[in-house]
C-alpha positions as CSV (number, residue, x, y, z in Angstrom):
1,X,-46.6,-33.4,-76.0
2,X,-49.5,-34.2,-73.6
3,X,-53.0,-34.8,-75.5
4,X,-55.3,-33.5,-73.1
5,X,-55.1,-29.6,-72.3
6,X,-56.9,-27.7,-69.1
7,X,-59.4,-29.6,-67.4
8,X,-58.9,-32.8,-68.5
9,X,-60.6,-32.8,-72.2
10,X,-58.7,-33.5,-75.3
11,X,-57.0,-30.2,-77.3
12,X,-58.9,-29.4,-80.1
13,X,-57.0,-26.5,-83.3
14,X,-58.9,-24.0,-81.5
15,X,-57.5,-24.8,-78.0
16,X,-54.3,-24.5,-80.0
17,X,-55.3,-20.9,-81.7
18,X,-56.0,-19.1,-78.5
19,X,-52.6,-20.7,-76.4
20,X,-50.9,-19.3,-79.5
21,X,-52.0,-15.8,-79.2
22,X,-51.5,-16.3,-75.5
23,X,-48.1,-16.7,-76.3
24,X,-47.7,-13.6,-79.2
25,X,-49.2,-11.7,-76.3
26,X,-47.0,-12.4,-73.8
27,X,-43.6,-12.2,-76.3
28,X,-44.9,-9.1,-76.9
29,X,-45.0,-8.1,-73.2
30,X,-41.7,-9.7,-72.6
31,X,-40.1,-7.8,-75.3
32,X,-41.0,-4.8,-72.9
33,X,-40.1,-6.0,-70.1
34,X,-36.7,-6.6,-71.0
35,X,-36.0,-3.1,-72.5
36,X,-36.6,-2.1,-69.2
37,X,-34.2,-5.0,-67.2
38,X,-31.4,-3.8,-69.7
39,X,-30.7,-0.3,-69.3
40,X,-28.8,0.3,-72.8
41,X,-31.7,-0.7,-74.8
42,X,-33.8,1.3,-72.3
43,X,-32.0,4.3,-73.3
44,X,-32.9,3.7,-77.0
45,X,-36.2,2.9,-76.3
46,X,-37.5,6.2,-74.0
47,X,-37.4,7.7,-77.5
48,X,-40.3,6.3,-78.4
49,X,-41.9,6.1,-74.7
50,X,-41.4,9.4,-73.4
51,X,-45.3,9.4,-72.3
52,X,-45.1,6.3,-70.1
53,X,-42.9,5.8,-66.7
54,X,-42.5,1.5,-66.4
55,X,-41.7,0.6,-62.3
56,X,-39.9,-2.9,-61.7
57,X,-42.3,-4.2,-58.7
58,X,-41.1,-6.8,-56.3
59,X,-39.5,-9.7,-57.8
60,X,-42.3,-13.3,-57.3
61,X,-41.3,-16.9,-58.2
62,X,-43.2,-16.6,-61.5
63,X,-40.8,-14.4,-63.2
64,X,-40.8,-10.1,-62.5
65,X,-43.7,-7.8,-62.2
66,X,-43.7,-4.3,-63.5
67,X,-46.0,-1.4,-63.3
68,X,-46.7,0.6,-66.6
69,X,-47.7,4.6,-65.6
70,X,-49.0,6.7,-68.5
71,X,-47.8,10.6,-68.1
72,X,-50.5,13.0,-69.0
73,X,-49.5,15.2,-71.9
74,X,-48.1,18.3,-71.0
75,X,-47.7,21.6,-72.8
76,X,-43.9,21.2,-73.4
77,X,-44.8,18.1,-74.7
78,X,-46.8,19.5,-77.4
79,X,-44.8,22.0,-79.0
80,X,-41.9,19.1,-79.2
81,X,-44.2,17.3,-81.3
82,X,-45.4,20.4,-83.7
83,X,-44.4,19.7,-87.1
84,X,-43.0,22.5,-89.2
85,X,-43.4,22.8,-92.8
86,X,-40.3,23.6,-94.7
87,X,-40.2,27.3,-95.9
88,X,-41.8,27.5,-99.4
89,X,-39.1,28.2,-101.8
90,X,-40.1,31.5,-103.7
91,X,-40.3,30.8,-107.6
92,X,-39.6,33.0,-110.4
93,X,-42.3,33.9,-113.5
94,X,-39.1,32.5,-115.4
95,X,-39.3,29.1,-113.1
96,X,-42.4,29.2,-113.8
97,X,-42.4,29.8,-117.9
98,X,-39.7,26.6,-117.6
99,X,-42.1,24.3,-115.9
100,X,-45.0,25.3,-118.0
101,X,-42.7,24.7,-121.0
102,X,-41.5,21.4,-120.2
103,X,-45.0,20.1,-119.4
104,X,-45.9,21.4,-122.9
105,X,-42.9,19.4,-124.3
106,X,-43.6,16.7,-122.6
107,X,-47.5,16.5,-123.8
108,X,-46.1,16.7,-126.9
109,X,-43.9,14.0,-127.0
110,X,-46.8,11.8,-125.5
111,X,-49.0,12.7,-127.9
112,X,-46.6,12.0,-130.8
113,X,-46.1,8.4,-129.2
114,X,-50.3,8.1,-129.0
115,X,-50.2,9.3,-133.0
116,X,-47.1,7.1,-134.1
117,X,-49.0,3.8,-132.0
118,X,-52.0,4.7,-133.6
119,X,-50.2,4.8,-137.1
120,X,-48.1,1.3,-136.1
121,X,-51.8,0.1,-135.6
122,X,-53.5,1.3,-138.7
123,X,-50.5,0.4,-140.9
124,X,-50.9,-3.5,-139.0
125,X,-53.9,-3.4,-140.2
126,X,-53.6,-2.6,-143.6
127,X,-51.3,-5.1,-143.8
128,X,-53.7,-7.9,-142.4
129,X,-56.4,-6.7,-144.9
130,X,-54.3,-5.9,-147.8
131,X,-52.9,-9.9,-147.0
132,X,-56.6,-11.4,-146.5
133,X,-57.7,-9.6,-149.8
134,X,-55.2,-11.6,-151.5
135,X,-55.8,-14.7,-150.0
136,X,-59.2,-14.0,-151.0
137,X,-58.1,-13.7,-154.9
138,X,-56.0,-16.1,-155.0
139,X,-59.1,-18.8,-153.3
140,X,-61.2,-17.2,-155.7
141,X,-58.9,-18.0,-158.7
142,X,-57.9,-21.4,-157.7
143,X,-61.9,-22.0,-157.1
144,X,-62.0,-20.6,-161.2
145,X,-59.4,-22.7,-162.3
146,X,-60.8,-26.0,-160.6
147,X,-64.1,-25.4,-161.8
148,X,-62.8,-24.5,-165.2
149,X,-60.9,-27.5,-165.1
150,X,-63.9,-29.6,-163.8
151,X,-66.1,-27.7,-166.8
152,X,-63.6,-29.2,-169.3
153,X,-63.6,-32.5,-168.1
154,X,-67.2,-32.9,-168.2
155,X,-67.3,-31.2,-171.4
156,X,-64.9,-33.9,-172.8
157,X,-67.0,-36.6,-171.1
158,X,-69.9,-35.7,-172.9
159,X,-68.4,-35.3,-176.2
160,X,-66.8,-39.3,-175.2
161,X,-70.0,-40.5,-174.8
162,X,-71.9,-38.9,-177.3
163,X,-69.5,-40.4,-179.9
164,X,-69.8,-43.8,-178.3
165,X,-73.7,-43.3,-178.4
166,X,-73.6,-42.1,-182.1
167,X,-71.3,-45.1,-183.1
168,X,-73.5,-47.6,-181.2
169,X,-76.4,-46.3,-183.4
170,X,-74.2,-46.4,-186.4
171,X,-73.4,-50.0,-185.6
172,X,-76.9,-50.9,-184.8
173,X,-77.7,-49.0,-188.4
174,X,-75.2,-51.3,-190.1
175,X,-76.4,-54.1,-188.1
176,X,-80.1,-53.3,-189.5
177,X,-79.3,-52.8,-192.9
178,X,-77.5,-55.9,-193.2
179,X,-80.1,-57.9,-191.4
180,X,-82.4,-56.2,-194.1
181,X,-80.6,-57.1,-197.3
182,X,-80.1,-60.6,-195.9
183,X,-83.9,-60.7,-195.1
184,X,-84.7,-59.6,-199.0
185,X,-82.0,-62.4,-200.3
186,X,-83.8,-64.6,-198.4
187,X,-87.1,-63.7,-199.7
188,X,-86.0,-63.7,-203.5
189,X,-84.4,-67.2,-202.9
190,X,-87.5,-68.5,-201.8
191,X,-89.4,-66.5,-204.4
Protein backbone atom coordinates (compact mmCIF):
# COMPACT_ATOMS: atom_id res chain seq x y z
CA UNK A 1 0.00 0.00 0.00
CA UNK A 2 1.65 3.20 -1.12
CA UNK A 3 2.19 5.89 1.87
CA UNK A 4 1.81 8.96 0.16
CA UNK A 5 -1.82 9.70 -1.49
CA UNK A 6 -2.58 12.64 -4.34
CA UNK A 7 -0.01 15.10 -4.66
CA UNK A 8 2.66 13.77 -3.11
CA UNK A 9 1.98 14.31 0.81
CA UNK A 10 1.61 11.54 3.26
CA UNK A 11 -2.25 10.02 3.84
CA UNK A 12 -3.50 11.14 6.86
CA UNK A 13 -7.33 9.03 8.61
CA UNK A 14 -9.14 11.80 7.07
CA UNK A 15 -7.64 11.26 3.53
CA UNK A 16 -8.75 7.73 4.32
CA UNK A 17 -12.54 8.88 5.37
CA UNK A 18 -13.32 10.82 2.27
CA UNK A 19 -11.65 7.88 -0.42
CA UNK A 20 -13.98 5.61 1.68
CA UNK A 21 -17.15 7.41 1.02
CA UNK A 22 -15.81 7.92 -2.52
CA UNK A 23 -15.95 4.37 -2.76
CA UNK A 24 -19.72 3.80 -0.82
CA UNK A 25 -20.69 6.38 -3.46
CA UNK A 26 -19.60 4.89 -6.28
CA UNK A 27 -20.85 1.02 -5.16
CA UNK A 28 -23.81 2.65 -4.82
CA UNK A 29 -23.79 3.91 -8.38
CA UNK A 30 -22.44 0.75 -9.66
CA UNK A 31 -25.20 -1.21 -8.05
CA UNK A 32 -27.34 0.92 -10.65
CA UNK A 33 -25.55 0.58 -13.24
CA UNK A 34 -25.60 -2.93 -13.39
CA UNK A 35 -29.41 -3.38 -12.94
CA UNK A 36 -29.48 -1.75 -16.04
CA UNK A 37 -26.48 -4.00 -18.05
CA UNK A 38 -28.56 -7.07 -16.82
CA UNK A 39 -31.90 -7.01 -18.20
CA UNK A 40 -33.60 -9.64 -15.66
CA UNK A 41 -32.79 -7.68 -12.65
CA UNK A 42 -33.88 -4.59 -14.72
CA UNK A 43 -37.17 -6.03 -15.03
CA UNK A 44 -37.49 -6.29 -11.24
CA UNK A 45 -36.15 -3.18 -10.65
CA UNK A 46 -38.57 -0.63 -13.07
CA UNK A 47 -40.96 -1.41 -10.17
CA UNK A 48 -39.46 0.77 -8.08
CA UNK A 49 -38.12 3.26 -11.00
CA UNK A 50 -41.07 3.79 -13.02
CA UNK A 51 -40.32 7.73 -12.84
CA UNK A 52 -36.82 7.59 -14.25
CA UNK A 53 -35.72 6.37 -17.97
CA UNK A 54 -31.56 5.29 -17.54
CA UNK A 55 -29.73 5.53 -21.36
CA UNK A 56 -26.37 3.34 -21.76
CA UNK A 57 -24.10 6.18 -23.52
CA UNK A 58 -21.11 5.23 -25.54
CA UNK A 59 -18.97 2.73 -24.06
CA UNK A 60 -15.02 4.89 -22.88
CA UNK A 61 -11.96 3.00 -21.60
CA UNK A 62 -12.86 3.97 -18.05
CA UNK A 63 -15.66 1.61 -17.68
CA UNK A 64 -19.59 2.59 -19.25
CA UNK A 65 -21.38 5.84 -19.00
CA UNK A 66 -25.11 6.12 -18.64
CA UNK A 67 -27.53 8.87 -18.61
CA UNK A 68 -30.24 8.99 -15.83
CA UNK A 69 -33.76 10.99 -17.22
CA UNK A 70 -36.29 11.77 -14.58
CA UNK A 71 -40.09 11.46 -16.17
CA UNK A 72 -42.32 14.26 -15.01
CA UNK A 73 -45.28 12.93 -13.08
CA UNK A 74 -48.21 12.42 -15.00
CA UNK A 75 -51.84 12.15 -14.19
CA UNK A 76 -52.12 8.29 -14.70
CA UNK A 77 -49.39 8.19 -12.59
CA UNK A 78 -51.11 9.66 -9.75
CA UNK A 79 -54.20 7.76 -9.49
CA UNK A 80 -51.84 4.38 -9.56
CA UNK A 81 -50.31 5.72 -6.53
CA UNK A 82 -53.78 6.68 -4.61
CA UNK A 83 -54.08 4.65 -1.55
CA UNK A 84 -57.53 3.37 -0.69
CA UNK A 85 -58.71 2.75 2.70
CA UNK A 86 -60.24 -0.58 3.31
CA UNK A 87 -64.14 -0.28 3.68
CA UNK A 88 -65.02 0.21 7.31
CA UNK A 89 -66.67 -2.81 8.50
CA UNK A 90 -70.21 -1.76 9.92
CA UNK A 91 -70.51 -2.85 13.71
CA UNK A 92 -73.37 -3.84 15.66
CA UNK A 93 -74.75 -2.01 19.17
CA UNK A 94 -74.24 -5.84 20.20
CA UNK A 95 -70.37 -5.62 18.87
CA UNK A 96 -70.32 -2.92 20.47
CA UNK A 97 -71.96 -3.92 24.12
CA UNK A 98 -69.10 -7.01 23.66
CA UNK A 99 -66.17 -4.70 23.41
CA UNK A 100 -67.35 -2.34 26.04
CA UNK A 101 -67.79 -5.46 28.20
CA UNK A 102 -64.60 -6.91 27.75
CA UNK A 103 -62.75 -3.72 28.43
CA UNK A 104 -64.79 -3.57 31.70
CA UNK A 105 -63.53 -7.19 32.37
CA UNK A 106 -60.50 -6.52 31.64
CA UNK A 107 -60.11 -3.23 34.05
CA UNK A 108 -61.31 -5.32 36.38
CA UNK A 109 -58.94 -8.01 36.33
CA UNK A 110 -56.08 -5.23 36.33
CA UNK A 111 -57.38 -3.71 39.11
CA UNK A 112 -57.68 -6.93 41.16
CA UNK A 113 -53.90 -7.61 40.26
CA UNK A 114 -53.08 -3.63 41.46
CA UNK A 115 -55.25 -4.62 44.91
CA UNK A 116 -53.83 -8.24 45.35
CA UNK A 117 -49.89 -6.48 44.76
CA UNK A 118 -50.83 -3.93 47.02
CA UNK A 119 -51.98 -6.55 49.66
CA UNK A 120 -48.67 -8.91 48.83
CA UNK A 121 -46.95 -5.52 49.70
CA UNK A 122 -48.72 -4.55 52.92
CA UNK A 123 -48.74 -8.18 54.23
CA UNK A 124 -44.48 -7.99 53.34
CA UNK A 125 -44.53 -5.49 55.44
CA UNK A 126 -46.24 -6.56 58.32
CA UNK A 127 -44.17 -9.28 58.30
CA UNK A 128 -40.84 -7.17 58.33
CA UNK A 129 -42.27 -5.12 61.27
CA UNK A 130 -44.05 -7.71 63.04
CA UNK A 131 -40.11 -9.54 62.76
CA UNK A 132 -38.21 -6.25 63.77
CA UNK A 133 -40.59 -5.78 66.80
CA UNK A 134 -39.43 -8.90 67.97
CA UNK A 135 -36.00 -8.56 67.40
CA UNK A 136 -36.56 -5.51 69.32
CA UNK A 137 -37.96 -7.52 72.49
CA UNK A 138 -35.93 -10.06 72.43
CA UNK A 139 -32.55 -7.14 72.37
CA UNK A 140 -34.45 -5.49 75.02
CA UNK A 141 -34.70 -8.70 77.18
CA UNK A 142 -31.28 -9.95 76.63
CA UNK A 143 -30.10 -6.14 77.53
CA UNK A 144 -32.53 -6.93 80.99
CA UNK A 145 -31.04 -10.14 81.68
CA UNK A 146 -27.26 -8.90 81.18
CA UNK A 147 -27.80 -6.08 83.23
CA UNK A 148 -29.66 -8.05 85.74
CA UNK A 149 -27.05 -10.31 85.75
CA UNK A 150 -24.34 -7.59 85.88
CA UNK A 151 -26.70 -5.96 88.96
CA UNK A 152 -26.12 -9.33 90.87
CA UNK A 153 -22.65 -9.56 90.37
CA UNK A 154 -21.94 -6.30 91.76
CA UNK A 155 -24.35 -6.77 94.35
CA UNK A 156 -22.37 -9.97 95.51
CA UNK A 157 -19.11 -7.98 95.14
CA UNK A 158 -20.13 -5.58 97.56
CA UNK A 159 -21.55 -7.86 100.02
CA UNK A 160 -17.63 -9.79 99.47
CA UNK A 161 -16.02 -6.91 100.27
CA UNK A 162 -17.99 -5.53 102.92
CA UNK A 163 -17.50 -8.82 104.85
CA UNK A 164 -13.76 -8.68 104.15
CA UNK A 165 -13.78 -4.95 105.47
CA UNK A 166 -15.91 -5.90 108.58
CA UNK A 167 -13.54 -8.84 109.34
CA UNK A 168 -10.46 -6.71 108.81
CA UNK A 169 -11.95 -4.34 111.49
CA UNK A 170 -12.88 -7.30 113.63
CA UNK A 171 -9.31 -8.55 113.40
CA UNK A 172 -7.84 -5.18 113.94
CA UNK A 173 -10.49 -5.01 117.15
CA UNK A 174 -9.01 -8.26 118.38
CA UNK A 175 -5.67 -7.09 117.48
CA UNK A 176 -6.32 -3.86 119.81
CA UNK A 177 -7.78 -5.49 122.63
CA UNK A 178 -5.06 -7.84 122.91
CA UNK A 179 -2.43 -5.32 122.52
CA UNK A 180 -4.48 -3.56 125.42
CA UNK A 181 -4.69 -6.37 128.00
CA UNK A 182 -1.02 -7.06 127.25
CA UNK A 183 -0.29 -3.30 127.72
CA UNK A 184 -2.20 -3.36 131.34
CA UNK A 185 -0.19 -6.87 132.31
CA UNK A 186 2.65 -5.00 131.60
CA UNK A 187 1.77 -2.06 133.67
CA UNK A 188 0.66 -4.23 136.81
CA UNK A 189 4.02 -6.17 136.43
CA UNK A 190 5.89 -3.19 136.66
CA UNK A 191 3.59 -1.72 139.30
Amino acid sequence: MNQYGRYGRPVTLRDGLRSYKEKMKEISVLSLICSCLYPESRKNLMGEFEDMDIKPINKRASGQAFEVILKSPSPVSDASHCVTTPPKKDISLEDIQKKLEAAEDRRRSQEAQVLRALAEKRDHERDVLMKAMEENSNFSRMAEEKLQLKMEQIQENRMAYLASIMERLQEKEKHAQEVRRNKELREEITA
